[in-house]
Kinemage of the C-alpha trace (Angstrom):
@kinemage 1
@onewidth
@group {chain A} dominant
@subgroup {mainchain}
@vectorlist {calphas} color= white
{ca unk a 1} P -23.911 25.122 26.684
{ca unk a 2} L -25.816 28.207 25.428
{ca unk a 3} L -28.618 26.725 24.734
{ca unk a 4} L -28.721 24.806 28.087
{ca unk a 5} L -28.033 28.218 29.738
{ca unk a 6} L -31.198 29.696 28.251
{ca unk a 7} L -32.931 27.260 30.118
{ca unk a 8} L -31.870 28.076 33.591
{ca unk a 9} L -28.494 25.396 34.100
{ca unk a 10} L -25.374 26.877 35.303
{ca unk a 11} L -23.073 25.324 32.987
{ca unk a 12} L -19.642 24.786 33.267
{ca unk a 13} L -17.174 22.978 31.015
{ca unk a 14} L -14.259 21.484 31.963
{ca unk a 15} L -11.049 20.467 30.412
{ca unk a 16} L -9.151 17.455 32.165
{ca unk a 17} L -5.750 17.772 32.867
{ca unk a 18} L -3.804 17.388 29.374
{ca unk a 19} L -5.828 18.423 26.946
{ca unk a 20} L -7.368 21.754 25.756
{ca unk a 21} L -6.308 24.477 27.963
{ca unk a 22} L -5.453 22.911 30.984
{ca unk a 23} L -2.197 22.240 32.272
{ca unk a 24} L 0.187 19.448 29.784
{ca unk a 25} L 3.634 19.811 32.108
{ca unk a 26} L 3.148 16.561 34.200
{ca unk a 27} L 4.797 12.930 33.831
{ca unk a 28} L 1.995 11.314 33.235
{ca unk a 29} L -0.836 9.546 30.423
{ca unk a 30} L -3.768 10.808 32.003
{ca unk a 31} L -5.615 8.314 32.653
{ca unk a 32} L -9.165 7.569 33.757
{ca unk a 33} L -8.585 7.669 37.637
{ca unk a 34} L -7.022 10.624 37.094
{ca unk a 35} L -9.545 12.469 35.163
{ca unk a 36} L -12.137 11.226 38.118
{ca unk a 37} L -10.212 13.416 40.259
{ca unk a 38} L -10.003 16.624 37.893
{ca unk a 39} L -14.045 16.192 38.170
{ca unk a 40} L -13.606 16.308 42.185
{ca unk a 41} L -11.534 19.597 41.906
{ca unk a 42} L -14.143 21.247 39.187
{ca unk a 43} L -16.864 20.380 41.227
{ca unk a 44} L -14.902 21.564 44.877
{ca unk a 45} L -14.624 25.206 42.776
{ca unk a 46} L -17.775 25.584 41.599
{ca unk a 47} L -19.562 24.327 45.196
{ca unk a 48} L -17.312 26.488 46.608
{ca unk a 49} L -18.685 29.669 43.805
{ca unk a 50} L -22.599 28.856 43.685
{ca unk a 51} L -23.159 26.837 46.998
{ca unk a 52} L -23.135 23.119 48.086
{ca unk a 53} L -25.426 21.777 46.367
{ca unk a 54} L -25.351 18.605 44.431
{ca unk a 55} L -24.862 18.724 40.697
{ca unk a 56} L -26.226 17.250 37.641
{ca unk a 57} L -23.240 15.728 35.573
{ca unk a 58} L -22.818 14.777 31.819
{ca unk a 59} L -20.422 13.200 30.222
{ca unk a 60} L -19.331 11.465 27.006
{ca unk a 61} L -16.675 9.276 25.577
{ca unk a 62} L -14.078 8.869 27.763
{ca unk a 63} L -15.443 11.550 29.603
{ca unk a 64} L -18.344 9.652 30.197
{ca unk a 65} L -16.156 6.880 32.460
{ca unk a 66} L -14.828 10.016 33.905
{ca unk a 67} L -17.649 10.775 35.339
{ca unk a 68} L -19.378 7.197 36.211
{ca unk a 69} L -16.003 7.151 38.290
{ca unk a 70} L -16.788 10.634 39.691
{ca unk a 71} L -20.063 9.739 40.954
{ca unk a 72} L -18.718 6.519 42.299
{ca unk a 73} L -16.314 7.988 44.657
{ca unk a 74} L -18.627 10.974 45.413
{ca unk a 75} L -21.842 10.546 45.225
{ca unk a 76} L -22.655 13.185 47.460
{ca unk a 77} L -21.661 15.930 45.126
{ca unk a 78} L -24.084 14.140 42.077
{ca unk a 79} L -27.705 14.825 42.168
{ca unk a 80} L -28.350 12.986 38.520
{ca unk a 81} L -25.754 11.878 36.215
{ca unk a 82} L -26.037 11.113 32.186
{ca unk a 83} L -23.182 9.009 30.996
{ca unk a 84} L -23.053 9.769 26.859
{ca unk a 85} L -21.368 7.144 24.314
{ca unk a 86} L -20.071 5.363 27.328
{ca unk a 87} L -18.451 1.541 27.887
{ca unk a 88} L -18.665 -0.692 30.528
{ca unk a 89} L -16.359 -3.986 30.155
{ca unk a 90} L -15.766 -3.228 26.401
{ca unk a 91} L -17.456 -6.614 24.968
{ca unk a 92} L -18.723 -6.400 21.351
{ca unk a 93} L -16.829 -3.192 20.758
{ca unk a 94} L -15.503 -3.030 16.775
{ca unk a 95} L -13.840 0.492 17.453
{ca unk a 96} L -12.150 -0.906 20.481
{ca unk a 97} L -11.322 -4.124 19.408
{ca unk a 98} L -9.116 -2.276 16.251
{ca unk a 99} L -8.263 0.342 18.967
{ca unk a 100} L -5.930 -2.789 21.062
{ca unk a 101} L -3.854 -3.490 17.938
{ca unk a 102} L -2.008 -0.316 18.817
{ca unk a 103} L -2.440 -0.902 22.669
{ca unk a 104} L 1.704 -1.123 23.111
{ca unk a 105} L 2.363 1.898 21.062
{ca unk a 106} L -0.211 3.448 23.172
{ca unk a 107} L 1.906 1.971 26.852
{ca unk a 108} L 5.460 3.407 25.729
{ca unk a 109} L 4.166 7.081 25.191
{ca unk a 110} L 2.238 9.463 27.597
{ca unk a 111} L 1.117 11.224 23.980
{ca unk a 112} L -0.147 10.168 20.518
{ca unk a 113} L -0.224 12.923 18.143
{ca unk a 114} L -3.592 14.054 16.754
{ca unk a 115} L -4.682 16.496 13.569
{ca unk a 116} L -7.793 17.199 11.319
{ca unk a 117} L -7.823 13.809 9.424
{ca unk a 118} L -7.991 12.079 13.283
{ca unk a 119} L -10.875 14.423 14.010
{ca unk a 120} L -12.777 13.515 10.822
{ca unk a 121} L -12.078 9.680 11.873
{ca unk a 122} L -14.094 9.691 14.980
{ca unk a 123} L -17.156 10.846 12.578
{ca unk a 124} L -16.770 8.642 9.659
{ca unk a 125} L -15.540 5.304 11.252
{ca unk a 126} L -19.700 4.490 12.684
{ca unk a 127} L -21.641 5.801 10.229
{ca unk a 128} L -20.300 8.420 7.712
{ca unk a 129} L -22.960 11.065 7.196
{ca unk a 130} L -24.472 11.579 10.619
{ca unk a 131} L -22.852 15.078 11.305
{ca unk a 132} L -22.788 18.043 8.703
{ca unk a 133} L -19.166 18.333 6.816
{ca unk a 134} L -19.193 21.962 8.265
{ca unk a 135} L -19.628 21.005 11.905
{ca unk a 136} L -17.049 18.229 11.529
{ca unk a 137} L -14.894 20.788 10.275
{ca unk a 138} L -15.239 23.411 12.840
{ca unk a 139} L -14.643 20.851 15.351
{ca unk a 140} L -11.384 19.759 13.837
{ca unk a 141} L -10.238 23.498 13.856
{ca unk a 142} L -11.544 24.554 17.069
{ca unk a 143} L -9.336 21.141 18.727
{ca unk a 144} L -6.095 21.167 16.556
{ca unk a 145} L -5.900 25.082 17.593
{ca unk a 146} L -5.470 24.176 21.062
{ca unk a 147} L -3.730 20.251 20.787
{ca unk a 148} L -1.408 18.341 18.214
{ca unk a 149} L -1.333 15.392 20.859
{ca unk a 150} L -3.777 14.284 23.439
{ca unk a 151} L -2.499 11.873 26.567
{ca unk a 152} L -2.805 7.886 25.802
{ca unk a 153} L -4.015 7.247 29.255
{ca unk a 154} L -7.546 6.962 28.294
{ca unk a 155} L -6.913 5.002 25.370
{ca unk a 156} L -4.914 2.143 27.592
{ca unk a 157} L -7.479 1.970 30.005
{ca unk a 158} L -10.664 1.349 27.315
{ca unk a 159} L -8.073 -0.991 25.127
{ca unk a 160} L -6.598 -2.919 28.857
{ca unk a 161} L -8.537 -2.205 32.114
{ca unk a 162} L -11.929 -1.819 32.087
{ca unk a 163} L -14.498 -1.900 33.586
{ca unk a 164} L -13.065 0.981 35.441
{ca unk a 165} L -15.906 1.883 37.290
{ca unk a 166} L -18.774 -0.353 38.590
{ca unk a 167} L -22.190 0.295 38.351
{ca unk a 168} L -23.333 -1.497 42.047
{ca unk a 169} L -21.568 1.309 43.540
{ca unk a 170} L -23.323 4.318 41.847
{ca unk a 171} L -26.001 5.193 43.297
{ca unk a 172} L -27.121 8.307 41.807
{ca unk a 173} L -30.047 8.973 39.767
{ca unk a 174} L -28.621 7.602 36.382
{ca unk a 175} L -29.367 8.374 32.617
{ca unk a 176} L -27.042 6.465 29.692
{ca unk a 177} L -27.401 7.852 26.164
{ca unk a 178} L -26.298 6.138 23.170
{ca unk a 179} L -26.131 6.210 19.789
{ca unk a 180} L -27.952 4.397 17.423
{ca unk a 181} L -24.758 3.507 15.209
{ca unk a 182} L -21.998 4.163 17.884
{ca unk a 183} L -19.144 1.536 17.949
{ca unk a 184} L -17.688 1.923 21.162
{ca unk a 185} L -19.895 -0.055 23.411
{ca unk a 186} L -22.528 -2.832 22.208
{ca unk a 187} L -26.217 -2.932 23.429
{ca unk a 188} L -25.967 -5.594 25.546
{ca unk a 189} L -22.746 -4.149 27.379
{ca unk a 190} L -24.588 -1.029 28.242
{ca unk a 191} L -27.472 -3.155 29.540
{ca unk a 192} L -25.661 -4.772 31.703
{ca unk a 193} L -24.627 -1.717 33.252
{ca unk a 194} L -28.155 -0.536 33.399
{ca unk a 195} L -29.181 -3.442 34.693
{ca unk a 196} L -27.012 -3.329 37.997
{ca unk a 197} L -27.427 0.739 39.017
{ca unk a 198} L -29.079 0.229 42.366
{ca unk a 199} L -31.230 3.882 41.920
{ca unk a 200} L -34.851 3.157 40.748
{ca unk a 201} L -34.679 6.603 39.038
{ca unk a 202} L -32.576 5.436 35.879
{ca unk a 203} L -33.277 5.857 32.448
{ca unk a 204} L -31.483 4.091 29.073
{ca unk a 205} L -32.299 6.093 25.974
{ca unk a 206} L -31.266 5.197 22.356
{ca unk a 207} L -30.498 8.232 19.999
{ca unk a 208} L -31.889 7.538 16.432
{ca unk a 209} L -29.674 8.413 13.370
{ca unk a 210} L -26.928 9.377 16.167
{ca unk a 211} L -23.218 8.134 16.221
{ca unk a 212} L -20.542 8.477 18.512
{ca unk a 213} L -19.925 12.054 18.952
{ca unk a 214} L -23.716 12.957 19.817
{ca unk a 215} L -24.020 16.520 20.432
{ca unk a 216} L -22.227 17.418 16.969
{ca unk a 217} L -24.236 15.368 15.259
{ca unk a 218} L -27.688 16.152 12.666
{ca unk a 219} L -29.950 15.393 15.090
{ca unk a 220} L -28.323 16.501 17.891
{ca unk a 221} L -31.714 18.299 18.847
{ca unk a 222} L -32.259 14.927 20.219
{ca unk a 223} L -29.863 14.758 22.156
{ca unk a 224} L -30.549 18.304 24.156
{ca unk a 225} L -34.156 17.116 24.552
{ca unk a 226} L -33.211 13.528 26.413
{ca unk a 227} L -30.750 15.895 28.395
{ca unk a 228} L -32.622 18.263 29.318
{ca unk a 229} L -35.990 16.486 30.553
{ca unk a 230} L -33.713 14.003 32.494
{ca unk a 231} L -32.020 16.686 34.480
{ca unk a 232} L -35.063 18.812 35.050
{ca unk a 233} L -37.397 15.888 36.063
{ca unk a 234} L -39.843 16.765 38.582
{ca unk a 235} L -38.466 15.490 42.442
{ca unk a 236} L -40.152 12.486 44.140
{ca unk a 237} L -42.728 12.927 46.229
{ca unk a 238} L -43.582 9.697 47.243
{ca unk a 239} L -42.658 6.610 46.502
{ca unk a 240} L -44.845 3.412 47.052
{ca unk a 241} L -43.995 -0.445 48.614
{ca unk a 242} L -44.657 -2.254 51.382
C-alpha cells in the first residue's frame, strides 16, 4: 500500500467481517455474498470521506470473488477492477479439488482453526520457492497475531457453489492477474471468464515465476507494475465503429 501511495492512490485496506480486526461476534461462516456486502459498506465510508467518485478495486483469493461480486451488484461505485488469483466455476482446480474432501467438516463449523504451518501451506503447496522464507514468515506472524481461526464460508462456497458471480453482468473495466504456477483456477477457467466481460477495456495478464499469494511473492515487482499501469491507464477519448 506504501508503495502504491507514493504514487498518488488513496489506498485503503479492508478486513471483511471475521477475520483480522473486524468484528468475529456474529452467527455466521462468512461467506462470499456476505463479504460482497462488507465491500459496499467500505466503499459507502470512504465515498462518503473523499467524494463520490468511482473506485479502482483489487482483489485476490477469495477476496478476489469478493470483489467480482462487488462490482456486479454495483457497478456504479467501480471505475476499473483487477481480480488477483481468482476462480470462476472451479474446473481444473488441484488445490480445490483436495480442498472438497473436507467440504462437510467445512458445513458443520462457522470456523476452522488456522496457525503458522497453515500459512506456510498456501506458499509451498504451488510451487515451493516462489516467496522468500523471511516474507513467508512475517506473514505467518503478522496473521496468527490477530486470528487462530478464520470463517469456513469462503471455503464452502469455492469447494460447493460457484460460480458465484458471473462475468455477463460486470461491466466494468476489468483486469485478471494470475499466477504462473497458481493452483486455484486453471487457464482455461479464467478464459472463459475473460472471454464473456462485456467491457472492451479488459486485460488478462499472466505473472511469471508467481504463485498463489502474488504480492508476497519474489517477483512481486511484477505484480505492482501490471497493477499499477492498469489502474492509471490513460481515459478514452474516442472510440471507433460504425
Amino acid at each position: 500500500m506504501d508503495w502504491f501511495a507514493r504514487r498518488g492512490f488513496d489506498c485503503w485496506c479492508v478486513d471483511m467481517e471475521g477475520y483480522g480486526r473486524s468484528t468475529k461476534d456474529r452467527d455466521n461462516n462468512a461467506p462470499i455474498a456476505q463479504g460482497a456486502d462488507d465491500c459496499l459498506a467500505a466503499a459507502t465510508y470512504i465515498q462518503r470521506l473523499r467524494g463520490k467518485r468511482p473506485l479502482c478495486v483489487y482483489g485476490i483469493s477469495s477476496g478476489a470473488l469478493r470483489a467480482a461480486l462487488f462490482a456486479q451488484r454495483h457497478p456504479e461505485l467501480v471505475g476499473r477492477l483487477a481480480l488477483d488469483a481468482m476462480v470462476w466455476t472451479g474446473e481444473g482446480s488441484p488445490t480445490l479439488a483436495e480442498r472438497k474432501k473436507k467440504l462437510p467438516e467445512f458445513k458443520a463449523k462457522n470456523r476452522r482453526p488456522i496457525d503458522k504451518a497453515f500459512i506456510h501451506s498456501i506458499f509451498d503447496r504451488d510451487h515451493p520457492g516462489t516467496a522468500e522464507e523471511k516474507v513467508i514468515d512475517a506473514f505467518a506472524d503478522a496473521v496468527t497475531a490477530l486470528d487462530t481461526s478464520v470463517p469456513t464460508g469462503t471455503y464452502v462456497d469455492m469447494c460447493a457453489n460457484l460460480p458465484v458471480c458471473d462475468p455477463e453482468r460486470i461491466p466494468v473495466p476489468t483486469l485478471i492477474m494470475r499466477g504462473e504456477y497458481d493452483g486455484i483456477a486453471s487457464f482455461a477457467d479464467l478464459l472463459k471468464f475473460f472471454e464473456l466481460l462485456p467491457n472492451p477495456d479488459k486485460q488478462f495478464a499472466v505473472m511469471p515465476g508467481i504463485a498463489h499469494a502474488s504480492f508476497h511473492q519474489k517477483n512481486y515487482a511484477i505484480c505492482y507494475h501490471i497493477l499499477e499501469s492498469f489502474f492509471s491507464q490513460p481515459a478514452l477519448v474516442y472510440r471507433g465503429g460504425n
